[in-house]
N, C-alpha and C positions, 0 to 999 in steps of 0.2 A: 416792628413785629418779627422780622426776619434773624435778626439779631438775638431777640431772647429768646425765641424757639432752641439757638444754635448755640446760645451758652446753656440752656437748660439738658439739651441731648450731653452735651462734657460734663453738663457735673453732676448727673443723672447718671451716666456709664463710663466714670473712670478708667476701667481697667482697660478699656479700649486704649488708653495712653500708655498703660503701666506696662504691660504683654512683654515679657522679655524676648530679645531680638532671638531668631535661629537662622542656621545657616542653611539658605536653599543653595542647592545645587545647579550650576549656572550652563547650559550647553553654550558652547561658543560657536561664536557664527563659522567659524574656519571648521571643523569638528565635524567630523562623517563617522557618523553608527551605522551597525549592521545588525539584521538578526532574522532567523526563521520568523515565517507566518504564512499560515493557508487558511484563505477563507472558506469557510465548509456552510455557512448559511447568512439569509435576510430576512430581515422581516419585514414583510409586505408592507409600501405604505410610508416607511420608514428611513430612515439612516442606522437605523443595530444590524451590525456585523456580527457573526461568532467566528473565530480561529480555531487553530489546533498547529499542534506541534507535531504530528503523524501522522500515519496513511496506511493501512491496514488493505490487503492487495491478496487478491483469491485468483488462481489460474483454472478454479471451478468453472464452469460454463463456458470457458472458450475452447472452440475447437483446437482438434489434438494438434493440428500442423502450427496452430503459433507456438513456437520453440523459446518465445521472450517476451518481453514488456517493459516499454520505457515509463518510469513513475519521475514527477521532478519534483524537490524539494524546493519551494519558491523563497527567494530571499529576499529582502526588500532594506531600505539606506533611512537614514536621517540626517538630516544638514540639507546642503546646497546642492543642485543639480549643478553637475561644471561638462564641459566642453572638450574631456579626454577622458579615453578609459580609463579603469581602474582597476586595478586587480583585489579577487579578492581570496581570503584560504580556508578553506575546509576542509577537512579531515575525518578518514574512521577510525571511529574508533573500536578497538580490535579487544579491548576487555569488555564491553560489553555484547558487542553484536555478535551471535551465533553462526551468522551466513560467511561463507570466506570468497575473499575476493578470487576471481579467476576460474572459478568452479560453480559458486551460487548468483553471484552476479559482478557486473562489470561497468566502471565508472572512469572520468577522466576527470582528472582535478586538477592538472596543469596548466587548464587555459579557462580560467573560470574569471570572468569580468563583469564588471558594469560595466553596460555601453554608456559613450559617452552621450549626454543628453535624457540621460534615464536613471532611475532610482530604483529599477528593482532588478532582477533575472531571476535564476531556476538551475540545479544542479540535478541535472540529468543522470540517473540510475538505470541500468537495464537489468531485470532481473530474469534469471535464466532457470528454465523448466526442468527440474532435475526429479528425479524418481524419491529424493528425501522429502519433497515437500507432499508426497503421498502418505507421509506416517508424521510429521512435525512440521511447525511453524517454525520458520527463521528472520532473523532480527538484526538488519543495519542500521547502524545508528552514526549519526554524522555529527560532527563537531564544527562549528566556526572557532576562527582562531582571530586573534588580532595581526595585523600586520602595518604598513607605512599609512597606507591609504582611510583602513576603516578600524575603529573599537567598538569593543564589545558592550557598550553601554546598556544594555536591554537585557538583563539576565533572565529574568520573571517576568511575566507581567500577566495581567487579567485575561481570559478569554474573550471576552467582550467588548467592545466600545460603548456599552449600554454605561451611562455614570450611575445609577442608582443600582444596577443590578450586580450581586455581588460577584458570581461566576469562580470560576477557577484559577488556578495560577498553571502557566503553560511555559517552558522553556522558551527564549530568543536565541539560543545559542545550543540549541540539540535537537535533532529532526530523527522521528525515527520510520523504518518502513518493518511492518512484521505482514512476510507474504507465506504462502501455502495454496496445497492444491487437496483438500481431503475432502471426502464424500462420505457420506451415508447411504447405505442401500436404500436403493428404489423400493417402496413395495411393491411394484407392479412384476422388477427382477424374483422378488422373493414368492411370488403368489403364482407368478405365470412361463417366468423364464428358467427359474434356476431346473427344477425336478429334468425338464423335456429336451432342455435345448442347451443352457451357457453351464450349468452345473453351480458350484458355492460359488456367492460373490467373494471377491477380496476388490481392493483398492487399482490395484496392479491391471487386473480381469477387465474389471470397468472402463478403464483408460483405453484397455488394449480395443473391446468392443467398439467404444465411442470411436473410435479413432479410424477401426476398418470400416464401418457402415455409415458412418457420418453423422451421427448422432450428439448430442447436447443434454444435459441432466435435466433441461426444460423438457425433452422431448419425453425424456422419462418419469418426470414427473406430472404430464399432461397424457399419459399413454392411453390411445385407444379414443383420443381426443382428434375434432376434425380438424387437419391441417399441423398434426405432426406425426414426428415420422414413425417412433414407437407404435404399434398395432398387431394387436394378437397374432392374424391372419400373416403377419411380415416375418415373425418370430424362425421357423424354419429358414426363410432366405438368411435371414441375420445369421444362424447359426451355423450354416452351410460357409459363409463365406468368410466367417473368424476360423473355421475349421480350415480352411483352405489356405488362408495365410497360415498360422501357424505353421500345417505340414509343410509348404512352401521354406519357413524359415528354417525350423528342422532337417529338411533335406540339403538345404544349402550349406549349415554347418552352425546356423545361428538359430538354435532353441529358445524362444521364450518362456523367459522363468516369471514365476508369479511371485507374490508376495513374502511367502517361507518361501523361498528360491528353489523350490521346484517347478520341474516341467508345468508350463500352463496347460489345463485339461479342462472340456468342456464335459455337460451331459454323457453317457453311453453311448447312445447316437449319432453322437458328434463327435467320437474318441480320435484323438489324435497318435499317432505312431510314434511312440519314439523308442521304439526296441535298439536301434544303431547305440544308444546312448545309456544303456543298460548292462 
């Protein structure tokens, strides 16, 4: 019985024979790949993964004294785990990325390895606080190179490990960071602070405030809320004490400019001196 079921399936679906040959492409066991990936989610329950090839990075909400922030690009291998490091190369790429090194942020790419006994690491970025990310977004972009040790096997590939689900096609071989620090006025600045006390908001103003009274955009955006620091009643100290720096830097020799590079000037109330510079 076993037998004629098994010729009846052959000569019932020939083409199953006929199928002309194609050439798969073979990884070799000696053969080490490399290539970006960041896991960004899971689904509960599960084995689905989603990636991403970038990292999108805001110096919004942190207080004004962190002057940096380290982001790391993760990189991960295919092949064999082996028992010595390995080097491996990346590069920026400078026609695409807007940010410039030495000024907007700062990287080492000379001693970038796989430890031995591991198949993945992370190409550490620090991105540095500068007054442009108050008016534009800036964009490094990395490149993997091939070299002795790993190829670039993975150029594309899916967002997902999900098989049925179709998703996106994401680089293995391009990582980008696009960071910034831009606000939008508080309404709470525009209804309660600007007329009495900080005067027009600009970008520049905000920073400088947040930064002498210790404040956070939560704080602004929760104003008059219990258990932060914004509140009507506080608004005079606040303004007294931006007024105070200021003159302070003024009188020392270092005037703070605002946004159109002029003098920063709060309310009437809280007029700042700068006749010396007039």
């Amino acid at each position: 019985m076993k037998l004629k079921i098994l010729l009846f399936a052959v000569m019932s679906f020939p083409f199953l024979w006929s199928c002309d040959k194609e050439e798969i492409p073979v990884f070799a066991s000696n053969d080490a790949g490399i290539y970006f990936q960041r896991l960004t989610s899971t689904v509960y329950g599960s084995t689905t993964e989603y990636y991403s090839d970038s990292t999108d990075f805001s110096f919004a909400g942190m207080y004004a004294y962190y002057t940096s922030h380290v982001l790391n690009a993760p990189v991960l291998t295919m092949g064999k785990v082996v028992d010595y490091d390995r080097p491996f190369k990346v590069v920026v790429d400078m026609e695409e990325s807007t940010a410039i090194e030495g000024i907007d942020f700062e990287i080492e790419l000379d001693s970038l390895v796989i430890k031995a006994g591991t198949s993945n690491a992370v190409v550490p970025v620090r991105l540095l606080r500068t007054e442009t990310l108050l008016e534009k977004s800036l964009k490094i972009v990395l490149r993997l190179q091939e070299n002795e040790h790993f190829k670039c096997y993975l150029k594309t590939y899916k967002n997902t490990n999900l098989y049925t689900a179709k998703g996106e096609q994401i680089s293995g071989i391009r990582y980008v960071f696009t960071f910034n620090e831009m606000y939008t006025q508080p309404n709470f600045w525009k209804n309660y602070a600007e007329q009495d006390y900080f005067g027009e908001w600009t970008p520049k103003k905000y920073q400088v405030v947040n930064q002498v009274c210790g404040l956070t955009p939560r704080d602004w955006q929760n104003a008059n809320m219990y258990g932060y620091k914004v509140q009507s009643a506080r608004l005079p100290f606040f303004a007294r004490t931006v007024r105070i720096y200021l003159q302070e830097q003024a009188d020392a020799g270092n005037p703070v400019k605002d946004s159109d590079e002029k003098y920063m000037q709060l309310a009437p109330n809280y007029e700042v001196d700068y006749s010396d510079y007039q």
